[in-house]
Each structure stands twice: as C-alpha cells, then as structure tokens.
C-alpha positions in Angstrom: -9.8 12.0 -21.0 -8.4 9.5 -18.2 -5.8 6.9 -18.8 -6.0 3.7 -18.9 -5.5 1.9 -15.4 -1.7 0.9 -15.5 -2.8 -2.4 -14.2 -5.0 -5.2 -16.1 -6.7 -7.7 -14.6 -5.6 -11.1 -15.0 -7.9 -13.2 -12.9 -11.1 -13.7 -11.0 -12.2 -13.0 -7.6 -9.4 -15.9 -5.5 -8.7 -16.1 -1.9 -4.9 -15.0 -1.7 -3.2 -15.9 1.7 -1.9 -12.1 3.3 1.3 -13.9 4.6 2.7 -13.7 1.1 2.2 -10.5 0.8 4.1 -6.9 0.5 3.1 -3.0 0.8 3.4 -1.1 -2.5 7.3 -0.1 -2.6 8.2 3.5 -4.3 11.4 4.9 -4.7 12.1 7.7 -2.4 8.6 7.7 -1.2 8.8 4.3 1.0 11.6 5.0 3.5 13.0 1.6 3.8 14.9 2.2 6.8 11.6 2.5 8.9 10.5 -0.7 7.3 13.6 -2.5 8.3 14.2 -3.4 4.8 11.2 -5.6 4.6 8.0 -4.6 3.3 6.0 -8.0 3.8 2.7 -7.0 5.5 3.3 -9.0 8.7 6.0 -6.5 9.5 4.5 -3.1 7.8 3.5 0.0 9.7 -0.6 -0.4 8.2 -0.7 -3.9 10.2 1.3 -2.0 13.1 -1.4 0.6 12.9 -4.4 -1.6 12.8 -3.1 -3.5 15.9 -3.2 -0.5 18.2 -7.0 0.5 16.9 -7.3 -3.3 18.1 -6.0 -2.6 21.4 -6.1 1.3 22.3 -8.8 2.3 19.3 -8.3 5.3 17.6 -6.0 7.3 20.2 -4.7 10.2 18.2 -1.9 9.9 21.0 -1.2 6.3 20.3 -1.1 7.0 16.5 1.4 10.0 16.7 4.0 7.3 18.3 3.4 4.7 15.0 5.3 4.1 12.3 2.5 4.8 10.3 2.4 8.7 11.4 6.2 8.8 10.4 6.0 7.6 7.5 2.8 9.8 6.7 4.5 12.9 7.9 7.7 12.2 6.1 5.8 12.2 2.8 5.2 16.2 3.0 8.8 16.4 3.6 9.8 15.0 0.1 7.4 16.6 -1.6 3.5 15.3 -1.4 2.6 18.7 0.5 -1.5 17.6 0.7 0.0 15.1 3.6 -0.8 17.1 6.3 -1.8 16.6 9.9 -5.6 16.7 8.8 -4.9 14.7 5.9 -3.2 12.2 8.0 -6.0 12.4 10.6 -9.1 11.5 8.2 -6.6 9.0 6.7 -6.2 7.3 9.7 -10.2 7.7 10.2 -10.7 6.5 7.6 -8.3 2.9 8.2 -9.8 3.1 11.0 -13.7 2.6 9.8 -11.9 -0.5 7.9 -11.1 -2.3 10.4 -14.2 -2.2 12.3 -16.3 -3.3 9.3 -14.2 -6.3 8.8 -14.5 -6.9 12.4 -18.1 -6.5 12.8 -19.3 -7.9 9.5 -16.7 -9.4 7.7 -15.3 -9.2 3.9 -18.3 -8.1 2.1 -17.5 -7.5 -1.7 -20.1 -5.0 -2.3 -18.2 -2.7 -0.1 -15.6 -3.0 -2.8 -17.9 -2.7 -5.3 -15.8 -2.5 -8.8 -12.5 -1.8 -7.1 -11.5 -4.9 -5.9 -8.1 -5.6 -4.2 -5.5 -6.3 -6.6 -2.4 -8.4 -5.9 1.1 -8.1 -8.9 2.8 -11.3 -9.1 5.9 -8.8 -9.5 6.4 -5.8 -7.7 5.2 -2.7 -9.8 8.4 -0.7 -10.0 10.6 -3.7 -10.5 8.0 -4.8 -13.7 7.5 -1.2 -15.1 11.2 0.3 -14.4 13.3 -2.8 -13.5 13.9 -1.3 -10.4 15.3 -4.4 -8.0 17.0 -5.0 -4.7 17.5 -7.7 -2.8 14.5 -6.8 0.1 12.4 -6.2 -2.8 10.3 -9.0 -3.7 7.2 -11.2 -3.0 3.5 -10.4 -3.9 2.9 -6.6 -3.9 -0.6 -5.0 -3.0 -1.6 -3.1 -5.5 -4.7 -2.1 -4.5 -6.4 -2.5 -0.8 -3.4 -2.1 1.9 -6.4 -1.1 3.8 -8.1 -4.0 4.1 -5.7 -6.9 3.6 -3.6 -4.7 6.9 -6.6 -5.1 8.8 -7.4 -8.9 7.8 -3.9 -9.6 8.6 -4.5 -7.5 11.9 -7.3 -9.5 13.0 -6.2 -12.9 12.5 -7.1 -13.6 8.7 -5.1 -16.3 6.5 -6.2 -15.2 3.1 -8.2 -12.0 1.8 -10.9 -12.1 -1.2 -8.4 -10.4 -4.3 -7.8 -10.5 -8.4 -4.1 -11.1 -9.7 -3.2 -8.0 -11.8 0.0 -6.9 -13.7 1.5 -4.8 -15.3 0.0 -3.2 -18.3 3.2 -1.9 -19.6 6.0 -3.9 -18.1 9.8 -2.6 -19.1 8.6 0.2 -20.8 9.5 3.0 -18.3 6.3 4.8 -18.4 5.7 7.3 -15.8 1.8 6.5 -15.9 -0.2 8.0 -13.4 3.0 8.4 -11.1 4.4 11.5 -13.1 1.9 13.7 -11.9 1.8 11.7 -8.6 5.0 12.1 -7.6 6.2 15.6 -9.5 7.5 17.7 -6.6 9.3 14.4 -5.0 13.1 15.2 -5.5 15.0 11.9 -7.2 12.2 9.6 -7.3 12.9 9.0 -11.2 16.8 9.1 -10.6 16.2 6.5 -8.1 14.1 4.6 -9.7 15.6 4.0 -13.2 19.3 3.4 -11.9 19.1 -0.2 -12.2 
C-alpha cells in the first residue's frame, strides 16, 4: 500500500521567480560546508553543474572537479550506498538531458506530466521536525531541482511551479525519509535536536 505523499498541494500551476529559491536541505545528508552555508539556488552545486554542461557539455572530466560530484560521492560515504560512480554518471546524464530540453524547447508541462515542481513556503525539515538554523531559510524546492537549476542556469527569472506544504507539520514523522535515510548515521539525532 504506498503512503500518502508527505506534501499536499496548496495551489495552481504559478510562475515562481528561482532567485527566491533554496535546494532541499537534510540533516547530515547536505554537507553545508560545501554549500558555504547557503543553499539558495544561485549559489548551489545543481546550478554550478548545469553552467559547465553550458560551457564544456557533458565532460565526465569537468564533472569530477564539481561540487556536484562531491557532494554525490559523499552520500555513499554516510550511508546511501546505491550512490555510486554509475549511479552518479546516469544522474548527471540524466541533468544533463534537462537542460538541453529547456534549452531547445523550453518549459513544456507535459514533460512534467502529473509531477509538477513543488515549492514549501517553509523548509521541509524545519516544518516537519522544527529543525532551524540561521542559513536555513527561504523557499525550498521540493520537487524539480532539476529543472529550476537549469532555468536558473540559462538565464530564467521564474519557473512554471505549485506551492506545497507540509502534510504533517510538527509532528516528527519520519515519512518516506525513514526508509530513505536508514543506514545514514545521526541524521535523526541531528535532525530533532532543536
């Protein structure tokens, strides 16, 4: 039987500008040290990524250098073991393909189909676990880093989205995340010390 999504829907299809907007924050996972303590998408390692396939396309060599690689090898490290150097590799592929279709033909909903990209209001982990810091804030992208990273790479000021939130704010529910993020040591710790 699967879950319910641990976000609802809270508004139609809006242009949201991408300068207000943040990568997906998880305790433990995101290695804020990397990300300078900001995680706006103007300074993330997806628009970093999507800049070089601008420039260089996709150079495997290039890639390796990116914070994006780090970041993706570092999460085998702490735990996520299917991030390996294929995984990372059709990943990338994969970001890659994004780009070029916004490039070449532009947002097109029906590539979204049903899944549109979803934008909290508040930050995830700060609504569901009252997890805050003082770099953590802003509009978080709950769905589509892909494609607002690639917007944002090529020039865009808003991106077609839907406002979401939380479908169980304060409540401390693992959701989907408990199976997620099972072998990462002190995610939980870190993320309920308040």
């Amino acid at each position: 039987m699967n879950k319910p999504s641990e976000i609802v829907i809270i508004s139609a299809l809006t242009e949201i500008p991408l300068k207000d907007l943040h990568i997906q924050y998880i305790p433990v996972c995101t290695p804020v040290d990397l990300w300078g303590h900001d995680m706006s998408l103007k300074n993330s390692p997806h628009v970093e990524l999507m800049c070089l396939f601008l420039e260089h396309g996709n150079d495997w060599k290039r890639v390796k250098q990116t914070r994006y690689y780090t970041e993706r090898r570092r999460r085998r490290k702490i735990g996520l073991s299917r991030w390996i150097d294929n995984k990372i590799k059709d990943h990338v592929k994969r970001r890659y393909a994004i780009l070029r279709s916004l490039k070449k033909s532009g947002f097109r909903k029906s590539l979204r189909g049903e899944k549109p990209v979803v934008i909290l209001r508040i930050p995830f982990w700060t609504s569901r676990f009252g997890y805050k810091r003082d770099w953590l804030g802003g509009e978080e992208i709950w769905d589509g880093g892909g494609v607002c990273s690639a917007a944002f790479a090529l020039g865009w000021k808003t991106i077609p989205a839907v406002y979401g939130e939380d479908r169980c704010p304060d409540s401390g529910d693992k959701g989907k995340f408990e199976s997620k993020l099972r072998n990462v040591e002190d995610v939980w710790t870190d993320a309920l010390s308040r």
